[in-house]
N, C-alpha and C positions, 0 to 999 in steps of 0.2 A: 404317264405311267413311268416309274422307274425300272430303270437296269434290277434292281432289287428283287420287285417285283416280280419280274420274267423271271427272274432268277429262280423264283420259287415252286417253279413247275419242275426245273428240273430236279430241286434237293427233293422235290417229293420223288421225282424219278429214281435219285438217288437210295431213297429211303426203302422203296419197292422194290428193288434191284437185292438190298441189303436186307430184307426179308426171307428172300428165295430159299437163303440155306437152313432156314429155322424150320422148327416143328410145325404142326396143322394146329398140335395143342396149344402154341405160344402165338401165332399168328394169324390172324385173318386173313393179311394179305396172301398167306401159304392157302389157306382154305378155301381161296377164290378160286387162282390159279389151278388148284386141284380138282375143282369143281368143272374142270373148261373151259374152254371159249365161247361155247354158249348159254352158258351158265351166268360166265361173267359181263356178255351181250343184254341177259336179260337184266342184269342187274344195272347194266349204264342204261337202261330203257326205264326200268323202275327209278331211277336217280331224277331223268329226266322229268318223266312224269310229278316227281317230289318239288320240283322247281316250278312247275304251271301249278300246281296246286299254294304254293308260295307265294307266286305270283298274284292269284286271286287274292290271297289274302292282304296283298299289297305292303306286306311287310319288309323292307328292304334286310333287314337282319337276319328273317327267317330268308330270303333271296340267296343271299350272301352264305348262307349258314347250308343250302341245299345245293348249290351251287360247288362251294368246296367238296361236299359230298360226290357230284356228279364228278366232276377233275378226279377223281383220287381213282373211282371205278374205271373214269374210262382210259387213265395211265395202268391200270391194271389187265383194260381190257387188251391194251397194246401191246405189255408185256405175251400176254397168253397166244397172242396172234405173230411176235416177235418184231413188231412197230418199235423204233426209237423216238421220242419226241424230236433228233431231229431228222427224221424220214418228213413229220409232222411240218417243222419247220422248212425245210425245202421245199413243201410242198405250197409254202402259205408265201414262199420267197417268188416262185415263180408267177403265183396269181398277184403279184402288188401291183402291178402295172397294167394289169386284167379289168372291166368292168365286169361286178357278177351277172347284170342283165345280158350284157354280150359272151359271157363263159358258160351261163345258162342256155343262154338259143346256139352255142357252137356244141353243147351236151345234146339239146334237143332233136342236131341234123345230124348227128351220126348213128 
């Protein structure tokens, strides 16, 4: 994966960010945010679901294509909840050297 790539989570970040101050009438992104937190919870739940349904179909384009989808809602949902991707990132820096079966049964005993 490239620098590039990574790169692209945040210009979306970016982009989200640069939303904010427009109208509800020119923007979706505004319409989300305005909608709530849990509004825009349901919608990274409908995103998700759009990608198992993807899935079955085994379409990797349509994958790819529901997938961008879900990233967009759920940097929206971060936004609504005041998450930066790199809260996100710190938090993914911490678990590298973590196994998830062992970070799994260490969530299980507390």
């Amino acid at each position: 994966m490239s620098k590039e790539n990574l790169s692209n989570i945040d210009k979306l970040w970016e982009r989200i960010q640069s939303r904010k101050g427009s109208s509800s009438s020119e923007s979706y992104t505004v319409q989300l945010l305005e909608s709530g937190e849990k509004f825009c919870a349901d919608k990274v739940l409908e995103e998700a679901q759009e990608v198992r349904e993807a899935v079955k179909g085994k379409s990797k384009e349509d994958v790819a294509y529901e997938s961008a989808d879900l990233l967009y809602h759920l940097l929206v949902l971060w936004e609504a909840l005041g998450i930066s991707p790199n809260d996100v990132y710190d938090e993914l820096k911490k678990r590298e050297s973590t196994s998830g079966i062992k970070e799994k049964q260490g969530r299980s005993n507390s």
